[in-house]
N, C-alpha and C positions, 0 to 999 in steps of 0.2 A: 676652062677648068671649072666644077661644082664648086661651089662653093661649101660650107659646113652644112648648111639649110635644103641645099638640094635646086637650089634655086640657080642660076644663070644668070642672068639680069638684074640690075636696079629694078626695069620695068619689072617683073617679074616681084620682087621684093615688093616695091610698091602697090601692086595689084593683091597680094595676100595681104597687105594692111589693111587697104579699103576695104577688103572681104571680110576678115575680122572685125573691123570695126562696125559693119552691118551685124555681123553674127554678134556682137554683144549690145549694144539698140535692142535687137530680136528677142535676144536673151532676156535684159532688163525689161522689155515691153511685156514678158511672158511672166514674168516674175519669177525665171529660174535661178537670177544672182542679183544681188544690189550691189549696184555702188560702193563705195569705189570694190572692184576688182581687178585682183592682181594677178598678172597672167604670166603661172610658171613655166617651166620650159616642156617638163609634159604634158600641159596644158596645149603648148603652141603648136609642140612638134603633131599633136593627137588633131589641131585642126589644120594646122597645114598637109595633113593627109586627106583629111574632110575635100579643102582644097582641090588637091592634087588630082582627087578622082572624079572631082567635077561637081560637086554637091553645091546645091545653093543656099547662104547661109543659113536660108529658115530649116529647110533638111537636114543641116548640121546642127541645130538648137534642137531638134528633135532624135535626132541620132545621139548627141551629146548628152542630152536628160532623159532619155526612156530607160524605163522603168526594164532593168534588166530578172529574168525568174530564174 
């Protein structure tokens, strides 16, 4: 059965942490957020789609902050 998150697994779970956690490294390396950040749930649900569809977290710090016209 899914879970609420969409997810199946602990592994699964686990694997979208480490992901995120590279995608905010990337983030703060690029200077799109400082420290501390607090990561709301449409915040999470918006990267675990990043995720879902296979993007690497640098592609999703870039997806994430471009400049929409």
């Amino acid at each position: 059965m899914d879970s609420k998150s969409g997810l199946q697994r602990m592994e699964d779970v686990h694997e979208l942490t480490g992901w995120i956690s590279v995608w905010y490294d990337q983030a703060v390396a690029a200077r799109f957020i400082n420290p501390p950040f607090v990561l709301d749930d449409a915040t999470a649900d918006r990267l675990q789609g990043y995720f879902d569809v296979g993007l690497t977290p640098d592609d999703a710090v870039h997806a994430f902050f471009c400049l929409m016209h």
